[in-house]
PDB file of N, CA, C and O in Angstrom:
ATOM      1  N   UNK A   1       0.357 -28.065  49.455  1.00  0.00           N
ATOM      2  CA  UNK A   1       0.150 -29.266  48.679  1.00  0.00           C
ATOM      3  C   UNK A   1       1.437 -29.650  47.948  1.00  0.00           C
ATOM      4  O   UNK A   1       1.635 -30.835  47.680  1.00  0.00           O
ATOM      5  N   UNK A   2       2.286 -28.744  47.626  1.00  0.00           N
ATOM      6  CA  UNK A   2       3.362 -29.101  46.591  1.00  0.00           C
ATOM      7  C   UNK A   2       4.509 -29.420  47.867  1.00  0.00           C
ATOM      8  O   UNK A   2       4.812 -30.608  47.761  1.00  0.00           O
ATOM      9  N   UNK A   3       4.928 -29.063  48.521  1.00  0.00           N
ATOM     10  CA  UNK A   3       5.901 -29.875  49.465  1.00  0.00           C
ATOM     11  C   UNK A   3       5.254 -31.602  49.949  1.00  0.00           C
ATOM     12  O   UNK A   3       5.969 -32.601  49.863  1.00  0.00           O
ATOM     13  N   UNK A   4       3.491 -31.644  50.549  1.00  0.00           N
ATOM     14  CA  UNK A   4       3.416 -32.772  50.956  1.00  0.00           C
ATOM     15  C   UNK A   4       3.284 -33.760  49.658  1.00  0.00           C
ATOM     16  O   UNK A   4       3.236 -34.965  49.907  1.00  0.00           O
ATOM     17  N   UNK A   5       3.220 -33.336  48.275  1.00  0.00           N
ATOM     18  CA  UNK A   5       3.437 -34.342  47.143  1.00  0.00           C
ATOM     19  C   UNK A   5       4.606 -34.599  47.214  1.00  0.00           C
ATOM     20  O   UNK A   5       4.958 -35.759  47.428  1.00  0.00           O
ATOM     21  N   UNK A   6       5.588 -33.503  47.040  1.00  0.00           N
ATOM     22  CA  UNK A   6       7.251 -33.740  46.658  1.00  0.00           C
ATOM     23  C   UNK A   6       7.784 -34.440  47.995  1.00  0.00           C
ATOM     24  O   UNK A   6       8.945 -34.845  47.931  1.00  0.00           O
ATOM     25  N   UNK A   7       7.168 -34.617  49.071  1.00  0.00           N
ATOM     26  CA  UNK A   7       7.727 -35.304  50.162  1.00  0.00           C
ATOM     27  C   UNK A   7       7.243 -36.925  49.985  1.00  0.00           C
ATOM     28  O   UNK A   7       7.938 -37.938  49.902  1.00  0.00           O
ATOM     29  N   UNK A   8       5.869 -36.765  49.964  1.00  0.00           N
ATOM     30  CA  UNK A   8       5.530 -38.647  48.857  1.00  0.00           C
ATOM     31  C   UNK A   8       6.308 -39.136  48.055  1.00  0.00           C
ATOM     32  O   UNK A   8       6.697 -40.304  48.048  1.00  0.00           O
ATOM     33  N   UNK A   9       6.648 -38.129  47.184  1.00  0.00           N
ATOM     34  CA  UNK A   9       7.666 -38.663  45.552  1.00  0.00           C
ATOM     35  C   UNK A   9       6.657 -38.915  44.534  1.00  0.00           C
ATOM     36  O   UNK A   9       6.779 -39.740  43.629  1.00  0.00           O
ATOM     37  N   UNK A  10       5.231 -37.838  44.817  1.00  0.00           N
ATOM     38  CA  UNK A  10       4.952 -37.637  44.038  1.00  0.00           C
ATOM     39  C   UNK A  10       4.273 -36.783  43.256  1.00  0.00           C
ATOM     40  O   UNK A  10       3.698 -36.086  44.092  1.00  0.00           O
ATOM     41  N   UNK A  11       3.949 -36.364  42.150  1.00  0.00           N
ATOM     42  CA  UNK A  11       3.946 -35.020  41.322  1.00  0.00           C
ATOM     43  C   UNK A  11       2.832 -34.469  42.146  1.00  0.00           C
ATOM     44  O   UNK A  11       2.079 -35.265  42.706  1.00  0.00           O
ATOM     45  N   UNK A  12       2.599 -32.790  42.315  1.00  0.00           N
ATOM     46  CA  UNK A  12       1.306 -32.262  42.270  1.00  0.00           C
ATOM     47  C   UNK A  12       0.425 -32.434  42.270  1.00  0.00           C
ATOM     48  O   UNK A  12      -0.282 -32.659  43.253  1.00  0.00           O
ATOM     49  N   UNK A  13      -0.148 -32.362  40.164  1.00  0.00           N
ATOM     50  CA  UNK A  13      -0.915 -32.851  40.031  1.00  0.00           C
ATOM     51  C   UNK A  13      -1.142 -34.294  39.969  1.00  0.00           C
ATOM     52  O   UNK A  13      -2.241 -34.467  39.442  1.00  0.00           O
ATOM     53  N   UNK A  14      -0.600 -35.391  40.268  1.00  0.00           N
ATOM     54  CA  UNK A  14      -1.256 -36.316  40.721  1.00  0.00           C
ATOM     55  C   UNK A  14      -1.861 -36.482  42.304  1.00  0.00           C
ATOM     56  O   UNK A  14      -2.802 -37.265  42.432  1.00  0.00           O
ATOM     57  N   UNK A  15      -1.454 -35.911  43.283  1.00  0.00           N
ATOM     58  CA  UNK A  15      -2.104 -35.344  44.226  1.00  0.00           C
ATOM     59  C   UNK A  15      -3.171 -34.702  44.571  1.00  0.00           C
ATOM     60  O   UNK A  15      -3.859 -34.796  45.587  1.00  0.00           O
ATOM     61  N   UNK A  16      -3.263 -34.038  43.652  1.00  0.00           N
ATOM     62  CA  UNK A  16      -4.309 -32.805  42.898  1.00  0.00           C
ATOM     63  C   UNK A  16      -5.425 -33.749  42.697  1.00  0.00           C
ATOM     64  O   UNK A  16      -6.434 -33.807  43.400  1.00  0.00           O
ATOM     65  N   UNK A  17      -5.098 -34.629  41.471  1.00  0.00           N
ATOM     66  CA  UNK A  17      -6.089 -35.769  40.717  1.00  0.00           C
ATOM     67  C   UNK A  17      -6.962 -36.547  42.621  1.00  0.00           C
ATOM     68  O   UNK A  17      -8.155 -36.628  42.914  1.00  0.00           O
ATOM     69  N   UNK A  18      -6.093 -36.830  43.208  1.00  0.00           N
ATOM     70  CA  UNK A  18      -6.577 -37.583  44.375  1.00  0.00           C
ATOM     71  C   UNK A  18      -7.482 -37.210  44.609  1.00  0.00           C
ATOM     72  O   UNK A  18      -8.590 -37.733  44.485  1.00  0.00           O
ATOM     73  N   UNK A  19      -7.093 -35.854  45.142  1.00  0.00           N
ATOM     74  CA  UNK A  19      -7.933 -34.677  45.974  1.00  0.00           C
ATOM     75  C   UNK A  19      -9.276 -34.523  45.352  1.00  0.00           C
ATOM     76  O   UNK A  19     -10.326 -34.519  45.995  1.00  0.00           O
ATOM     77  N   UNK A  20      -9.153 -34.364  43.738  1.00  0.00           N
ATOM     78  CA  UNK A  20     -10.475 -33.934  43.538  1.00  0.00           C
ATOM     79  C   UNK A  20     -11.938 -35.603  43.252  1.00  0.00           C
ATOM     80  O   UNK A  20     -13.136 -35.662  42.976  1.00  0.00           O
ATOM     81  N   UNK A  21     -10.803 -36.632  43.549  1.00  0.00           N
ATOM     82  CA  UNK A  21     -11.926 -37.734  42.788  1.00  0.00           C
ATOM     83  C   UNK A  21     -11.103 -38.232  41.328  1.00  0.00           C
ATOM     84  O   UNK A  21     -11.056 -39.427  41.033  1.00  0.00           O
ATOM     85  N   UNK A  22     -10.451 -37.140  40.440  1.00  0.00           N
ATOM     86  CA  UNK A  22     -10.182 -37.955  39.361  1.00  0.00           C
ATOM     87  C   UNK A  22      -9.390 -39.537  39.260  1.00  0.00           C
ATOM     88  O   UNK A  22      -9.084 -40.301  38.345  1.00  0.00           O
ATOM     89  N   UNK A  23      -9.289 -39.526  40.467  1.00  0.00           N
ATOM     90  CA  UNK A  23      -7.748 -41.014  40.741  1.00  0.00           C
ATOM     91  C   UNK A  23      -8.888 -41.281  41.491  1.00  0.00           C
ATOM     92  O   UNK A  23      -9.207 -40.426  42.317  1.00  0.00           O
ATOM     93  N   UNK A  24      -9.475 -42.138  41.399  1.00  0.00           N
ATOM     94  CA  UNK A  24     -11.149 -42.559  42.455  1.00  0.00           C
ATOM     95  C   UNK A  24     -10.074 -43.949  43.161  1.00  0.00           C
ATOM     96  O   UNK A  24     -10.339 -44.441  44.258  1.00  0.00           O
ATOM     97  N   UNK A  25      -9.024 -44.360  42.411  1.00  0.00           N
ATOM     98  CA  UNK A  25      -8.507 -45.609  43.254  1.00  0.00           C
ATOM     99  C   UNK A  25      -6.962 -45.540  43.719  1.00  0.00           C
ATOM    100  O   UNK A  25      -6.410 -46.583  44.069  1.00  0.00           O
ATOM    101  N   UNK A  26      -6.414 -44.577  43.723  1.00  0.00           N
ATOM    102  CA  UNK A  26      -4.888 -44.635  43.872  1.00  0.00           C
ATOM    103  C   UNK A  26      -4.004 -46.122  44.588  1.00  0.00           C
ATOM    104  O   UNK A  26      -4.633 -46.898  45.309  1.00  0.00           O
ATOM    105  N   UNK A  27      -2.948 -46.285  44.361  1.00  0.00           N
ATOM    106  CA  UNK A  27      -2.526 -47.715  44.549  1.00  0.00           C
ATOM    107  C   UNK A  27      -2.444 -47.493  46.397  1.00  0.00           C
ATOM    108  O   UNK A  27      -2.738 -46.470  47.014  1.00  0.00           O
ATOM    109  N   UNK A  28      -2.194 -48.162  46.684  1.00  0.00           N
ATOM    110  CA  UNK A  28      -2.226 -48.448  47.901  1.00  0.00           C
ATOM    111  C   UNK A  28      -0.342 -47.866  48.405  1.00  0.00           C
ATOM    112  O   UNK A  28      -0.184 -47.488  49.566  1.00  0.00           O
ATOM    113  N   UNK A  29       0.543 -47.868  47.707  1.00  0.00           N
ATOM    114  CA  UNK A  29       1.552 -47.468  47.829  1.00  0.00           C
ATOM    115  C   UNK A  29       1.839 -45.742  47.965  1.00  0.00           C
ATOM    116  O   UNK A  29       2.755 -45.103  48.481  1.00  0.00           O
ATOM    117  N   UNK A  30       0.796 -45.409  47.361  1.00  0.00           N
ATOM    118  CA  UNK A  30       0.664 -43.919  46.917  1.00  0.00           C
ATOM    119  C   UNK A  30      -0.243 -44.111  48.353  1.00  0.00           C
ATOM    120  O   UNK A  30       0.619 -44.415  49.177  1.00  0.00           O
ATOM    121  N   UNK A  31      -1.304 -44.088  48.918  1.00  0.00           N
ATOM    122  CA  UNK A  31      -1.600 -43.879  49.755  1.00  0.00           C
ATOM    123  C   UNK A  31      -1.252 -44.056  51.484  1.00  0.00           C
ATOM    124  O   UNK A  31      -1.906 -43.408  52.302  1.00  0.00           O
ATOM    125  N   UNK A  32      -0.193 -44.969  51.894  1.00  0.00           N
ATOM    126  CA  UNK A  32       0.803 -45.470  52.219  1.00  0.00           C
ATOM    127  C   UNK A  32       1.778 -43.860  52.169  1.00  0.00           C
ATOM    128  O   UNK A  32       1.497 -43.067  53.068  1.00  0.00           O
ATOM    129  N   UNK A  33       2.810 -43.450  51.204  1.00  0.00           N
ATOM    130  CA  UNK A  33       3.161 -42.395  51.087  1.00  0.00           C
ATOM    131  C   UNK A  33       2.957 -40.974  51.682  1.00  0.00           C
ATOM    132  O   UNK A  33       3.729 -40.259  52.321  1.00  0.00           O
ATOM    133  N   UNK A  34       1.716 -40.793  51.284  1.00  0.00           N
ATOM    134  CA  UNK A  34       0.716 -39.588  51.418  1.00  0.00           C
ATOM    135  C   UNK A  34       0.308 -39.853  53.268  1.00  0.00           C
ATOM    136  O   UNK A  34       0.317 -38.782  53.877  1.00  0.00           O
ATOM    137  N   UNK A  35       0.030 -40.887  54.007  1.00  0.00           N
ATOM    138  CA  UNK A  35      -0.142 -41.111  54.926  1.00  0.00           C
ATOM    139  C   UNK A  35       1.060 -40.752  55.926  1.00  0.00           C
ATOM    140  O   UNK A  35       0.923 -40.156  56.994  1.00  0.00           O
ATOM    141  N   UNK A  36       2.193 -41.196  55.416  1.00  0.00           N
ATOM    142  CA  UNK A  36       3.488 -41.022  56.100  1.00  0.00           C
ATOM    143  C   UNK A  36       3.687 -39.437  55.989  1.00  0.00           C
ATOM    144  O   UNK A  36       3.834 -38.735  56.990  1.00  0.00           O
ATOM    145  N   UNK A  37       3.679 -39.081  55.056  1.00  0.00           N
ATOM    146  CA  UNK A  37       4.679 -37.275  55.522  1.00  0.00           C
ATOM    147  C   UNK A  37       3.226 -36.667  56.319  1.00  0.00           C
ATOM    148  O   UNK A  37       3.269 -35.788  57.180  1.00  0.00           O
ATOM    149  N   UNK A  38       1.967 -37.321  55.842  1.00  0.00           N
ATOM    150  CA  UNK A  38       1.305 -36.247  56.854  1.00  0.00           C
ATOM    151  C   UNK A  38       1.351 -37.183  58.459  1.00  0.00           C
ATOM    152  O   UNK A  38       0.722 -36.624  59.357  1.00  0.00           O
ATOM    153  N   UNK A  39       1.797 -38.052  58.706  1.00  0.00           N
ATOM    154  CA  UNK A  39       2.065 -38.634  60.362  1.00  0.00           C
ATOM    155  C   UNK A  39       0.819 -39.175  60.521  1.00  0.00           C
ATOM    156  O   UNK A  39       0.316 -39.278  61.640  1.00  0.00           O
ATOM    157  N   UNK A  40       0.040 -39.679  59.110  1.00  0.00           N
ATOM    158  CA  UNK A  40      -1.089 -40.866  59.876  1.00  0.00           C
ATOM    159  C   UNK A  40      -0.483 -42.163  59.875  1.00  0.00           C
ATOM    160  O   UNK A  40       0.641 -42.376  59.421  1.00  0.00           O
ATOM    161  N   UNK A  41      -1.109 -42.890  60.301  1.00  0.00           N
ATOM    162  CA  UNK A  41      -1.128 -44.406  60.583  1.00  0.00           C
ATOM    163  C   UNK A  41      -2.208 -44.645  59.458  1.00  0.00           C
ATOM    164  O   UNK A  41      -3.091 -43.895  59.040  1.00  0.00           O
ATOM    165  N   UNK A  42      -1.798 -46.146  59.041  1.00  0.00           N
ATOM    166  CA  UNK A  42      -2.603 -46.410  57.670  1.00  0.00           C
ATOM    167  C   UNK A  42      -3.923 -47.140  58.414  1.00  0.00           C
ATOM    168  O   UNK A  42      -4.812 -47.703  57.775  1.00  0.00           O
ATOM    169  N   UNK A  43      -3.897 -47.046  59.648  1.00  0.00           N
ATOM    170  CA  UNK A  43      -5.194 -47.762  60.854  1.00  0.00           C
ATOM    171  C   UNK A  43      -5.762 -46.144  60.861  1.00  0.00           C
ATOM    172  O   UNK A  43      -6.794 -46.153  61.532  1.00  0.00           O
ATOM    173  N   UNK A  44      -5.586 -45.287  60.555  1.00  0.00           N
ATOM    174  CA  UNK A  44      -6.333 -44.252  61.136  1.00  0.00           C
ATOM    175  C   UNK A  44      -6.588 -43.564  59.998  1.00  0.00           C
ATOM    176  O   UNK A  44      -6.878 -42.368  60.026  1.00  0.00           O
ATOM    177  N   UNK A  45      -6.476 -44.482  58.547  1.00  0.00           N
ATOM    178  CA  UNK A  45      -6.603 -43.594  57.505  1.00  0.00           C
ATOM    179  C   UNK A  45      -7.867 -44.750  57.209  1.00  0.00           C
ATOM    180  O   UNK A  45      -8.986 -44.271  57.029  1.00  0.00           O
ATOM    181  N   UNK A  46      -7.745 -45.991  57.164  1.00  0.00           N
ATOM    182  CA  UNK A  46      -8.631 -47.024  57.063  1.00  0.00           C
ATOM    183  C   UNK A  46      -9.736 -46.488  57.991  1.00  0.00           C
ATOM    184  O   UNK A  46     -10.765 -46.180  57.390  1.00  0.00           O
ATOM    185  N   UNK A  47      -9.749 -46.293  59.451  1.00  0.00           N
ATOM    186  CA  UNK A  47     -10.796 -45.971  59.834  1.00  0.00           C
ATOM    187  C   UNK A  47     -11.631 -44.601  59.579  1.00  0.00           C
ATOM    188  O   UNK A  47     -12.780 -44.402  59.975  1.00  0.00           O
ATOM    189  N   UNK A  48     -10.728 -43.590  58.751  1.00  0.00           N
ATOM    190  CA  UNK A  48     -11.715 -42.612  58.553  1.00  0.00           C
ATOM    191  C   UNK A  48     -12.441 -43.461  57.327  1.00  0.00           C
ATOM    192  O   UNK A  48     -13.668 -43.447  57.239  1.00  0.00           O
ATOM    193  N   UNK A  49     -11.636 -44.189  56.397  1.00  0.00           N
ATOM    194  CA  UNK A  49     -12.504 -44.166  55.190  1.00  0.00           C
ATOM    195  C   UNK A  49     -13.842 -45.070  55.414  1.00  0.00           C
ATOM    196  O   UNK A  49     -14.922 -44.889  54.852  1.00  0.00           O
ATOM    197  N   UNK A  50     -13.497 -46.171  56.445  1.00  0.00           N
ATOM    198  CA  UNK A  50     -14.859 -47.111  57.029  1.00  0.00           C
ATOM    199  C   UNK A  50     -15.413 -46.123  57.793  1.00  0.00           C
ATOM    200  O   UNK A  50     -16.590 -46.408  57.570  1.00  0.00           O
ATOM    201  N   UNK A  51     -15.451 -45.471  58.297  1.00  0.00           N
ATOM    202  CA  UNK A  51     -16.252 -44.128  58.607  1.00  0.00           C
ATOM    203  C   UNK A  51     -17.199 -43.603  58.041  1.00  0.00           C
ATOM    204  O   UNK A  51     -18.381 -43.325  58.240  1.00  0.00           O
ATOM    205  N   UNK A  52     -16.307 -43.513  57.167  1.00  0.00           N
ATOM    206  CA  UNK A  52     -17.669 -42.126  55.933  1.00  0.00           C
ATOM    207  C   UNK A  52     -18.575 -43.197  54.944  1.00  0.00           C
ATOM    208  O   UNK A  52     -19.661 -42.919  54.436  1.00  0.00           O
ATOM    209  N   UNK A  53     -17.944 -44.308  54.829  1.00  0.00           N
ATOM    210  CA  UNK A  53     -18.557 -45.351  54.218  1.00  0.00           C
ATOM    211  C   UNK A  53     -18.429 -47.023  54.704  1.00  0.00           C
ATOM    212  O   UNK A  53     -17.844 -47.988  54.214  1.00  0.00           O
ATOM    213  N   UNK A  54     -19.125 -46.868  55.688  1.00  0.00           N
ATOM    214  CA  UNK A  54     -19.850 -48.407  56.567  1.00  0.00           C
ATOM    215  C   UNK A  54     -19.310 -49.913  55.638  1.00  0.00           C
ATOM    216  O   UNK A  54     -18.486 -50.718  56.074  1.00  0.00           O
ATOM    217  N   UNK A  55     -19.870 -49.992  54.565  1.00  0.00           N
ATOM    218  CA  UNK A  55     -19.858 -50.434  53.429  1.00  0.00           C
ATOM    219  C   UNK A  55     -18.368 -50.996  53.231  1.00  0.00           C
ATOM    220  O   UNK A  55     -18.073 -52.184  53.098  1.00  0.00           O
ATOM    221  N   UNK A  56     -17.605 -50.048  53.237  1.00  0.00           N
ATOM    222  CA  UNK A  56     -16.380 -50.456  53.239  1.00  0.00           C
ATOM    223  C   UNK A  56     -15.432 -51.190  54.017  1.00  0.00           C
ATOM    224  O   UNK A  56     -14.719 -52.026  53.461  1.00  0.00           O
ATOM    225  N   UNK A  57     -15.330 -50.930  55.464  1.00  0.00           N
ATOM    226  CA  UNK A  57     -15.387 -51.535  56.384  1.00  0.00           C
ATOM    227  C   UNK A  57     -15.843 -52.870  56.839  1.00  0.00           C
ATOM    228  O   UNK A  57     -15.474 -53.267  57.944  1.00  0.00           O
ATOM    229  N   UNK A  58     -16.440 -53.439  56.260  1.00  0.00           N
ATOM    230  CA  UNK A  58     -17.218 -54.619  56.290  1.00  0.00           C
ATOM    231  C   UNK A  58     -15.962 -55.838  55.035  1.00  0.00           C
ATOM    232  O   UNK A  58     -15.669 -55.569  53.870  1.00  0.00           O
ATOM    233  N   UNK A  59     -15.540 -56.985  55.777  1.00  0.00           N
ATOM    234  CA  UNK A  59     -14.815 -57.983  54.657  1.00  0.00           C
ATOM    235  C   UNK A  59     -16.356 -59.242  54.504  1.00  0.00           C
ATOM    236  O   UNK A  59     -17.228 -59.756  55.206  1.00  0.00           O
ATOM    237  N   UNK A  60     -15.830 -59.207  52.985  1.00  0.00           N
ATOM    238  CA  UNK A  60     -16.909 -60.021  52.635  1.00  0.00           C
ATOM    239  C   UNK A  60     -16.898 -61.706  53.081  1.00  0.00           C
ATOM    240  O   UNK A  60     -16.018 -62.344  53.659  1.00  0.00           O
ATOM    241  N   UNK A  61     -17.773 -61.989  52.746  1.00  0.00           N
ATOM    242  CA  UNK A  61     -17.609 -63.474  53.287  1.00  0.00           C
ATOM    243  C   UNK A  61     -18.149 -64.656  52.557  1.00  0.00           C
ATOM    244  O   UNK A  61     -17.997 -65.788  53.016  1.00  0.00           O
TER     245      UNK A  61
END
């Protein structure tokens, strides 16, 4: 965990905070980040999260 934060540019425990729920919204830049050193695509991070929650996935209208 402490190399793939310090490779984001960013701290631990704010990583930490992600992980457990306490950051329930992290910016989109931070997630973006976190996506890159681990080699996702932000299409394959979007589709897990419309995944686990349908709901989300859906643009309103």
């Amino acid at each position: 965990m402490l190399r793939t934060a310090l490779d984001a540019g960013l701290s631990p425990e704010t990583l930490r905070k992600i992980e457990t729920g306490r950051v329930a919204t992290p910016a989109f830049p931070t997630i973006a980040a976190i996506a890159d050193v681990l080699g996702l695509s932000l299409d394959e991070v979007w589709a897990e999260i419309s995944a686990s929650d349908p709901a989300r996935g859906r643009i309103a209208s």
